[in-house]
PAZAPA-4460 file (N, C-alpha, C; in steps of 0.05 Angstrom, whole numbers, plus 32768, in hexadecimal, padded with zeros to 4 digits):
% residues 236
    n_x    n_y    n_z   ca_x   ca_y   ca_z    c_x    c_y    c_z   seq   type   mol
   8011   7FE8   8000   8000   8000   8000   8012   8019   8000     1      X     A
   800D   8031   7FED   801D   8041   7FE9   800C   8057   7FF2     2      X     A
   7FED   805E   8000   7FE5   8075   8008   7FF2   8081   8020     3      X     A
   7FF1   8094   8020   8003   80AD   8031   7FF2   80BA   8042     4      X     A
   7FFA   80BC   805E   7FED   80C7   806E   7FF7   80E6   8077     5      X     A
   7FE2   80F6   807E   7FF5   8115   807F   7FFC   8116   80A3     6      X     A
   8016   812C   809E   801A   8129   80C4   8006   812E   80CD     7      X     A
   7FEC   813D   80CA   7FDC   813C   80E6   7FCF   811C   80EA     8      X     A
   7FD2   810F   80D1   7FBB   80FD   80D1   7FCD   80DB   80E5     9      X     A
   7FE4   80E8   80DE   7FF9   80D5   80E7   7FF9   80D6   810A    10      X     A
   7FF8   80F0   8110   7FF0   80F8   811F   7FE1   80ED   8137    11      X     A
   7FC4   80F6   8127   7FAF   80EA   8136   7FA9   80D2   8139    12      X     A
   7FBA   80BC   812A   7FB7   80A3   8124   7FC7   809B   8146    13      X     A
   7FDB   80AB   8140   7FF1   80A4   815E   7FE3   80A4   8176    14      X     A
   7FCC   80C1   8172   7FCD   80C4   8191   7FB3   80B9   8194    15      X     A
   7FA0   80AD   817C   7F8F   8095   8185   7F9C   8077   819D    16      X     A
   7FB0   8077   8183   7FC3   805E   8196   7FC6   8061   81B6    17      X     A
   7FCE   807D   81BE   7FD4   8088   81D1   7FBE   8085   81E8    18      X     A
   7FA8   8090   81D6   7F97   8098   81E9   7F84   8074   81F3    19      X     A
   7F83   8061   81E2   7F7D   8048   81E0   7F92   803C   81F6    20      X     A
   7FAE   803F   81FE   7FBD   8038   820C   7FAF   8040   8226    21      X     A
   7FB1   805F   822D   7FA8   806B   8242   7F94   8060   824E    22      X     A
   7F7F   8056   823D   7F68   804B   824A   7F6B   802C   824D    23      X     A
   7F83   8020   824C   7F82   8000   8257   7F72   7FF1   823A    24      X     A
   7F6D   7FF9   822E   7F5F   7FED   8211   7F73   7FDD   820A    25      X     A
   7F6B   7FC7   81F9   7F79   7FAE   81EE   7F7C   7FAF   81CF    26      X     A
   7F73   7FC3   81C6   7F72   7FC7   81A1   7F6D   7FE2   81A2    27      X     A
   7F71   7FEE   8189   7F65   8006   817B   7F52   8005   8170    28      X     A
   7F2F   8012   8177   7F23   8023   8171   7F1B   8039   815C    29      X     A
   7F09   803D   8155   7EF9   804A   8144   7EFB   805F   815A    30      X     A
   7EEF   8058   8170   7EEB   806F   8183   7F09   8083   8189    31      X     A
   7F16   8074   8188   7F33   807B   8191   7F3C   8088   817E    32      X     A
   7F3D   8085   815C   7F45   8099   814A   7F35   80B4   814B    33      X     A
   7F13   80AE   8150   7F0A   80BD   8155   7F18   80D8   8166    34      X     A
   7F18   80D1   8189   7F27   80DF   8197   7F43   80E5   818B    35      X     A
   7F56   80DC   817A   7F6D   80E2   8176   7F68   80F1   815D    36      X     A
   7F59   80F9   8149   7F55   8112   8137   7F54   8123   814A    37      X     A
   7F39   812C   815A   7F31   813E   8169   7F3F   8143   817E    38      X     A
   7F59   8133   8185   7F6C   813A   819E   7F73   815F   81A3    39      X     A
   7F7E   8161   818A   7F93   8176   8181   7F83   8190   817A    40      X     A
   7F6C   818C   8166   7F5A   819C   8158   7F72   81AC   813E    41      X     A
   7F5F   81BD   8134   7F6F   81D2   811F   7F72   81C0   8106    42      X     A
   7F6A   819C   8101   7F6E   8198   80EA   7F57   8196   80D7    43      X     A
   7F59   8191   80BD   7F3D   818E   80B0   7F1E   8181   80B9    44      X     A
   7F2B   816A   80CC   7F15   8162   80CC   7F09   8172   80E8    45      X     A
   7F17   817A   80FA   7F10   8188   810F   7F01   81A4   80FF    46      X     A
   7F0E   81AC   80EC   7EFB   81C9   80E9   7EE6   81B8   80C8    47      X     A
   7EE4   81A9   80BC   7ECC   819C   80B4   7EB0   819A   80CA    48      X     A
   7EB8   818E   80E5   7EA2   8186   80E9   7E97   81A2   8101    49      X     A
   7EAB   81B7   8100   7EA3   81D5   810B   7E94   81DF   80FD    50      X     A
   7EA1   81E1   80E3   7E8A   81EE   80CF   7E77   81DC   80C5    51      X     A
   7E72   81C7   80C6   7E55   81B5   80D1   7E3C   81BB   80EB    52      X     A
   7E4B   81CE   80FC   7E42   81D5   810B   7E3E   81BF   8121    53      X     A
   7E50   81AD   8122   7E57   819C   8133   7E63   81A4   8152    54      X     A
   7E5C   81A3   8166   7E6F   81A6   8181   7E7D   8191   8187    55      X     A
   7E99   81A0   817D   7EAB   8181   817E   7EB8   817F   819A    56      X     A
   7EAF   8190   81A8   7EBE   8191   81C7   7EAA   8174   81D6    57      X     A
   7E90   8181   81D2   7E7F   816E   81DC   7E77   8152   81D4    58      X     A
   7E82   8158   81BA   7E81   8136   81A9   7E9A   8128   81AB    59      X     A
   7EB1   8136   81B7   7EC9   8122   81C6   7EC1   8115   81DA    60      X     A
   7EB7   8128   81EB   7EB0   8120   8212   7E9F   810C   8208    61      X     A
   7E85   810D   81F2   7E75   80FB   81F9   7E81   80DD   81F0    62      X     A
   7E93   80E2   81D9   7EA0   80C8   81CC   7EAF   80BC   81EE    63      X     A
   7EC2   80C9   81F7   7ED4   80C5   820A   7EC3   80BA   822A    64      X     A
   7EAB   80C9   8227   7EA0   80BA   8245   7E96   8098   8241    65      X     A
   7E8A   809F   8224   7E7D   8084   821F   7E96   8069   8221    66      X     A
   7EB6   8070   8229   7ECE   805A   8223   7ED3   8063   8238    67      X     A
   7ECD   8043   824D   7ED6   8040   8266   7EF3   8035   8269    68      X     A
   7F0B   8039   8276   7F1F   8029   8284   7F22   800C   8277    69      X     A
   7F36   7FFF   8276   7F32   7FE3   8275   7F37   7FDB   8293    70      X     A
   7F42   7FC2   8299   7F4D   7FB6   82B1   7F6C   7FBB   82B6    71      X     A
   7F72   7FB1   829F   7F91   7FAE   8292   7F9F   7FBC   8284    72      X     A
   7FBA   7FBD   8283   7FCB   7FD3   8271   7FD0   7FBF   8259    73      X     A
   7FCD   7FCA   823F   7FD3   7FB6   8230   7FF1   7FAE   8228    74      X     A
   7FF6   7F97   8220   8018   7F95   8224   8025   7F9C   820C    75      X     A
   8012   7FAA   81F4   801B   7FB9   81E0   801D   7FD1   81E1    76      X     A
   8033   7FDF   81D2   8030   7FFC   81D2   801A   8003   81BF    77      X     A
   8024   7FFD   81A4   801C   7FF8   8190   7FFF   7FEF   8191    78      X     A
   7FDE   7FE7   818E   7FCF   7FD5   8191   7FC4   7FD4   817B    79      X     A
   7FB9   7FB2   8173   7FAD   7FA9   8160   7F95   7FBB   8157    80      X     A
   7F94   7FBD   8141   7F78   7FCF   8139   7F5E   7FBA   8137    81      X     A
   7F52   7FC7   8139   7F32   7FBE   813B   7F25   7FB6   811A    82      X     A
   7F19   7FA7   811A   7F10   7F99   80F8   7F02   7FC1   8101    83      X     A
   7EF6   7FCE   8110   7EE6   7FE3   8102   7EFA   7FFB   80F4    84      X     A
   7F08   7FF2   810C   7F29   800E   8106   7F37   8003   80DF    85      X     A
   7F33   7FE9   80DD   7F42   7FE2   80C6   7F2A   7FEF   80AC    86      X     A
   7F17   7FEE   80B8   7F04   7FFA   80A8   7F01   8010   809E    87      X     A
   7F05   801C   80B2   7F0B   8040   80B5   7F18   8041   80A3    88      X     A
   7F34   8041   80A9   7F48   803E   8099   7F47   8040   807D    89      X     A
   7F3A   8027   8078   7F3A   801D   804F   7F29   802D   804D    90      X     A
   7F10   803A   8053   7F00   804F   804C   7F0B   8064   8048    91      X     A
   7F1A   8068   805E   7F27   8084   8058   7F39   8089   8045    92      X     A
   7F47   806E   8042   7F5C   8071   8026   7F49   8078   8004    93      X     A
   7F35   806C   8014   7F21   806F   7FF7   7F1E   808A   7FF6    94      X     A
   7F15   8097   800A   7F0C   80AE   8006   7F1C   80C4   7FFA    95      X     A
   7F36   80BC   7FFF   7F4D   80D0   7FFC   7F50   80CF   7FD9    96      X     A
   7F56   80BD   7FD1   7F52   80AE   7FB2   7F37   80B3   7F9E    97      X     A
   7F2A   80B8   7FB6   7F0B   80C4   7F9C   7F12   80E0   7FA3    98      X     A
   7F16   80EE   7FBC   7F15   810A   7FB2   7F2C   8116   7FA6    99      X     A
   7F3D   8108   7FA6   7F53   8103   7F86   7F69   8113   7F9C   100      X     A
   7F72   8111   7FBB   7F82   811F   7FC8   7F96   8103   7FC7   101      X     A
   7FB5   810D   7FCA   7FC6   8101   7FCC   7FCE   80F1   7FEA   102      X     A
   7FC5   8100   8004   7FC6   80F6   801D   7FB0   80ED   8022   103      X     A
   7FB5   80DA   8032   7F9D   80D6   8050   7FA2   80EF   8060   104      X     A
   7F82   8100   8068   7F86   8116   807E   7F75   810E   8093   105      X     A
   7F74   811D   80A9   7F5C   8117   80B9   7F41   8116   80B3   106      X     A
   7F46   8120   809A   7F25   812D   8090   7F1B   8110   807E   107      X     A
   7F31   80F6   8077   7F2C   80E2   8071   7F23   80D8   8083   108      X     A
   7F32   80CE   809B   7F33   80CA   80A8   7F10   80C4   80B8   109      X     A
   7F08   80DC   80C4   7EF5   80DF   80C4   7ED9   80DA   80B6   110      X     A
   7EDD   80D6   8095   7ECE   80CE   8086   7ECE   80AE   808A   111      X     A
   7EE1   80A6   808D   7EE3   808C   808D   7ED5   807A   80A8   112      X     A
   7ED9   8090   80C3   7ECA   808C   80E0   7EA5   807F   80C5   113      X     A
   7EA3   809D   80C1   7E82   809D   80B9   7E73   808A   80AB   114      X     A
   7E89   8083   8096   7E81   8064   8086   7E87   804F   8096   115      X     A
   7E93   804A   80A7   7E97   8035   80B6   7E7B   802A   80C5   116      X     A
   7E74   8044   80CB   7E53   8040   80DA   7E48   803E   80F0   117      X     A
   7E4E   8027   80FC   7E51   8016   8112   7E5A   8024   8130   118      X     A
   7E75   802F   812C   7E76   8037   8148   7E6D   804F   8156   119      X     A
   7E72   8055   816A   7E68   806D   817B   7E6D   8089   816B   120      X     A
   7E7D   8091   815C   7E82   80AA   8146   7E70   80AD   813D   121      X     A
   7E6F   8091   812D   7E5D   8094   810C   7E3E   809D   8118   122      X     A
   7E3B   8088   8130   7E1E   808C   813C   7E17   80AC   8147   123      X     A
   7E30   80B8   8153   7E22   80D0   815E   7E25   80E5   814C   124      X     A
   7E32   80EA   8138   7E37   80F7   811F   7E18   80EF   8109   125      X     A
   7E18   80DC   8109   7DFE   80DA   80FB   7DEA   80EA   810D   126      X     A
   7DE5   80E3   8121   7DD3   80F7   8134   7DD2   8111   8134   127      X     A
   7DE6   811E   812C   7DED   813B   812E   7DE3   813D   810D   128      X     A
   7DDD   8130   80F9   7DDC   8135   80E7   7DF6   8137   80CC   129      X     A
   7E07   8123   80D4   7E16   811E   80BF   7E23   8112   80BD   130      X     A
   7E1B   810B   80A4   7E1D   80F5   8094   7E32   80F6   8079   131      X     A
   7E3B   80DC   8071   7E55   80E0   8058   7E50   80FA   8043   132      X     A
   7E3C   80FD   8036   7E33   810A   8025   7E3D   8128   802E   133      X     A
   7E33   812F   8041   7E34   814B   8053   7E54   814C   8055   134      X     A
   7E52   8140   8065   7E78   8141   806B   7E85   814D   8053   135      X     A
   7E88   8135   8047   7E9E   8135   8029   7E95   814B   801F   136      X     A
   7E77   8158   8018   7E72   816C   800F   7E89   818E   8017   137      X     A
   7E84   818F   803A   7E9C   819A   8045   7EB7   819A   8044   138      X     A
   7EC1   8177   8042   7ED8   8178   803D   7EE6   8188   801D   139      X     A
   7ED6   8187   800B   7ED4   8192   7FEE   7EC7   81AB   7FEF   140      X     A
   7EC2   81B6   7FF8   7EBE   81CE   7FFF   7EE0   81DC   8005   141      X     A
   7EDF   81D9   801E   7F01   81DD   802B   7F15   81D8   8019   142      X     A
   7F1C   81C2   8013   7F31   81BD   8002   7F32   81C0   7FE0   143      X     A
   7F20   81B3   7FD9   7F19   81B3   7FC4   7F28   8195   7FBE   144      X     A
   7F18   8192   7FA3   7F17   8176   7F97   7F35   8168   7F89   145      X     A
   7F3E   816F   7F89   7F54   8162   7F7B   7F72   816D   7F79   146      X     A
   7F7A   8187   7F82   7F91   8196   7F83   7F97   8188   7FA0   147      X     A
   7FB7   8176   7F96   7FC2   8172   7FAB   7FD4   817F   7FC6   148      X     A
   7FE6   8195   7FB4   7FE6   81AF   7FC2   7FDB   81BC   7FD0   149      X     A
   7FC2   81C4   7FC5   7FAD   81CF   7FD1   7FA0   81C0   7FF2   150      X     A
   7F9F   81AB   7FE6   7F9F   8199   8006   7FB8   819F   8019   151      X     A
   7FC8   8197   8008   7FDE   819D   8023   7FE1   81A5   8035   152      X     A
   7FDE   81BF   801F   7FDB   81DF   8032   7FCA   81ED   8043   153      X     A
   7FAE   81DB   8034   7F96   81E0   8052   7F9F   81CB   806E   154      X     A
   7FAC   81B0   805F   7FA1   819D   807A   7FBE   81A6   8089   155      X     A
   7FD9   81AA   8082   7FEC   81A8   808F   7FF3   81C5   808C   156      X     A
   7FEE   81D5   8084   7FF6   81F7   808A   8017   8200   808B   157      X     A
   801E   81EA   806E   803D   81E8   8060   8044   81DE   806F   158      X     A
   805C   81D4   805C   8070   81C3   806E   8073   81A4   8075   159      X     A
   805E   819E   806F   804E   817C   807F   8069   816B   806D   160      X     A
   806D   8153   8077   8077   8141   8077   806D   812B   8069   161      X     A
   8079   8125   8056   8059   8109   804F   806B   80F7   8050   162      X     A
   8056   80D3   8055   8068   80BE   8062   8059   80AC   8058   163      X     A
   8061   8097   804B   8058   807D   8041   8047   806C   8052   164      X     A
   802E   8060   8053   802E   8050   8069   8038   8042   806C   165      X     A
   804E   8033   805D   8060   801C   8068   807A   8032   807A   166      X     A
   807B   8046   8071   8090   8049   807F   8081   804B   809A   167      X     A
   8070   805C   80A0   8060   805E   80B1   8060   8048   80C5   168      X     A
   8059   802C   80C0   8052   8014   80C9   806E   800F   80CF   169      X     A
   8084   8016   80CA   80A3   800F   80CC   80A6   8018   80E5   170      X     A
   80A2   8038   80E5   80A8   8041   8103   8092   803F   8117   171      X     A
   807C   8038   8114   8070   802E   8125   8079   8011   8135   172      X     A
   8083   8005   8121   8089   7FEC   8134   80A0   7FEF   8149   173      X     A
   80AC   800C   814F   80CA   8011   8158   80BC   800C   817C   174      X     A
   80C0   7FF5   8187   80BD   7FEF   81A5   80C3   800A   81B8   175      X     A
   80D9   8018   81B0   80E8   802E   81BA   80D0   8042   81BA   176      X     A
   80D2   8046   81A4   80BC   805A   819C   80AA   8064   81AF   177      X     A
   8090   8050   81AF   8078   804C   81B9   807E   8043   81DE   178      X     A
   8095   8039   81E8   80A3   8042   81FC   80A2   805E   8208   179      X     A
   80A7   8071   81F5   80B2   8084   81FA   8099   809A   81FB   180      X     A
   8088   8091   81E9   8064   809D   81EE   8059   8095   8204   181      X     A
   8058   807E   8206   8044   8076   8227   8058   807F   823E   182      X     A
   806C   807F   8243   807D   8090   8252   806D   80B8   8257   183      X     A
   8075   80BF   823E   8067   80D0   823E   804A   80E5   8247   184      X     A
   8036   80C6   8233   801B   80CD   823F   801B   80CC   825C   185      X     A
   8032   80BB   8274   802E   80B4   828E   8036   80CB   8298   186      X     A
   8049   80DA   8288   804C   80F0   829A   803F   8105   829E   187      X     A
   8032   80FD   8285   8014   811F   827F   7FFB   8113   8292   188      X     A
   7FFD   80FD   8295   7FEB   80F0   82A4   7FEC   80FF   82BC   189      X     A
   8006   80F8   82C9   8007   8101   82E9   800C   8115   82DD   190      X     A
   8012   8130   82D8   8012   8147   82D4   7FF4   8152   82D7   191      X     A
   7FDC   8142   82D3   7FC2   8150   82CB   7FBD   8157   82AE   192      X     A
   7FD4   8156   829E   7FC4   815D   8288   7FC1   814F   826E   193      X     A
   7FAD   8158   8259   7F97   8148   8250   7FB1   813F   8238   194      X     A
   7FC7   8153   822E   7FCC   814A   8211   7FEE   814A   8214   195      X     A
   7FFC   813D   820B   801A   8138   820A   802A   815B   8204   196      X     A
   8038   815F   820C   804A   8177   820C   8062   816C   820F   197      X     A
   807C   8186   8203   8093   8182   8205   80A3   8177   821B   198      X     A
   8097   817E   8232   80A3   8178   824E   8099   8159   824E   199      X     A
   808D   8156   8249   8080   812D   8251   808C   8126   823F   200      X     A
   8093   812A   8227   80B2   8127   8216   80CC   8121   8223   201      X     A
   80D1   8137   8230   80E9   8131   8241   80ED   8125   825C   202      X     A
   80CB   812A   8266   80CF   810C   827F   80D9   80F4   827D   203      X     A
   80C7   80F2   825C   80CC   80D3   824E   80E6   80C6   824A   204      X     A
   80F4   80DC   8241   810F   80D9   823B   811D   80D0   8251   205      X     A
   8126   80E5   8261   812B   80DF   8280   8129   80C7   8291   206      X     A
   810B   80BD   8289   80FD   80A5   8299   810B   8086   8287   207      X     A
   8113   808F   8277   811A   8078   8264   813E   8076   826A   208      X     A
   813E   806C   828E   8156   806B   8294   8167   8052   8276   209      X     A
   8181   8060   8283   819B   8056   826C   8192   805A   8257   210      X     A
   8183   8068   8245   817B   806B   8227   8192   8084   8221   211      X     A
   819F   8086   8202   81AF   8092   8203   81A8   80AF   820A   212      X     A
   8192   80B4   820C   8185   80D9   8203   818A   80DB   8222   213      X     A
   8179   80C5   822E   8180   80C7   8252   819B   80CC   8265   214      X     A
   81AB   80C6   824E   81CD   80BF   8256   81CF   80DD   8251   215      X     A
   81D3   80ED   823F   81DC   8106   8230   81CD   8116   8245   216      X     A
   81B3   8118   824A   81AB   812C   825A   81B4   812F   826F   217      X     A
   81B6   810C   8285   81CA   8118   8296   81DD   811B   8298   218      X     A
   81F2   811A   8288   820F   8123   8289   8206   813B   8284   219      X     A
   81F5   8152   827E   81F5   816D   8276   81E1   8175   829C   220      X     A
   81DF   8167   82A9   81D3   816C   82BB   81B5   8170   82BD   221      X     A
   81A9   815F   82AE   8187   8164   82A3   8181   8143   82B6   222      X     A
   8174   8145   82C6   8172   8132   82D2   8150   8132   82CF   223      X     A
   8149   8112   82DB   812B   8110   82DD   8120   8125   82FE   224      X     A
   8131   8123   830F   812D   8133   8328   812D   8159   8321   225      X     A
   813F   8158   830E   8148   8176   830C   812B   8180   82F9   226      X     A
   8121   8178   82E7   8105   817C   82D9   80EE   817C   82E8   227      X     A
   80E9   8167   82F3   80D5   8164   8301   80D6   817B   8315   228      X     A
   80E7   8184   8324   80E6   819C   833B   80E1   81B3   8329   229      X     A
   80DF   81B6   8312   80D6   81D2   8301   80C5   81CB   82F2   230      X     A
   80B2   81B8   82F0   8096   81B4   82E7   807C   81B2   8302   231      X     A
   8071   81C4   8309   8058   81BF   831A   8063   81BA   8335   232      X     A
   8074   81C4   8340   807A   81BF   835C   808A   81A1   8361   233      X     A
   8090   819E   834A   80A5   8182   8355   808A   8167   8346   234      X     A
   8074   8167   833F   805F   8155   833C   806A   814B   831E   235      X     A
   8070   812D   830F   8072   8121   82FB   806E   8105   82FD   236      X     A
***
């Protein structure tokens, strides 16, 4: 498979993963890409379903209350996708291919939640009143139909990065990697807050005793004690 996903969409794909970890879940979700478009906001599909007149503040919380905890941490970083998530997916690649755009964006992405059907998205998005037809209508509206450029520059605002999904699938399998995110999310966790920042970056690092980045920092005197005392009163 040679379709291309854009950085936001790569993105939100991650911090589905992320956010699916967080909650003790055993696979990836429909629901979970859901929450990982709408994590961030500012991308197509976030201002598609604004100017739908959608409340996407309130249509996160409600996606997010409806997904309880599991029991267990799962022993993947990485987790298996869901036959609905694989669904998503091939829809969305479709979608990208008929409206003649060169990436997967969120705004596929999304289209692809809605044809899928079935899960908690598609259901409360239909409720609000929209449906494929509507959507795509917006997404073609915004971007327009076939200038790949033109996409770019709305969904990634220059600059974007484009990445094969095999390569994609390459560095996802990096153990290190996805190490170094759930690390992360733990520290934004105990910090209180809702979304990963540069500092839960460098907890991660830190926390990932003998890793080389961990070695370098403290020979420069950047310790996990010395950070933590200048984030929130000492709390990480």
């Amino acid at each position: 498979m040679h379709e291309r996903f854009s950085d936001r969409a790569r993105r939100a794909l991650a911090l589905a993963n992320l956010e699916a970890v967080r909650l003790k879940h055993d696979h990836l979700g429909p629901e979970h890409i859901f929450l990982g478009i709408l994590a961030k906001g500012g991308n197509v599909a976030d201002t598609v379903l604004r100017n739908l007149a959608v409340n996407v503040d309130t249509l996160r919380e409600e996606v997010a209350r409806a997904m309880p905890p599991g029991a267990d941490a799962p022993h993947l970083a990485k987790l298996p996708q869901s036959r609905g998530t694989k669904e998503v997916i091939d829809f969305a690649i479709q979608e990208a291919r008929a409206l003649g755009h060169r990436d997967v964006g969120t705004e596929h992405l999304l289209l692809g939640l809605i044809r899928e059907g079935h899960a908690l998205p598609a259901r409360l998005l239909s409720a609000r009143g929209v449906n494929v037809d509507k959507l795509r209508g917006e997404i073609v509206a915004l971007l327009g139909a076939a200038r790949a450029d033109e996409h770019a520059a709305a969904a990634a605002h220059a600059g974007s990065e484009w990445l094969h999904q095999q390569e994609l699938a390459k560095a996802f399998r990096s153990p290190g990697f996805w190490h170094l995110l759930v690390l992360a999310v733990e520290a934004a966790n105990r910090l209180g807050e809702g979304e990963i920042r540069h500092e839960h970056l460098l907890l991660a690092l830190l926390r990932d005793r003998g890793s080389p980045a961990e070695r370098l920092l403290s020979e420069k005197g950047v310790t996990l004690d010395w950070v933590q005392s200048r984030l929130h009163g000492g709390a990480a």
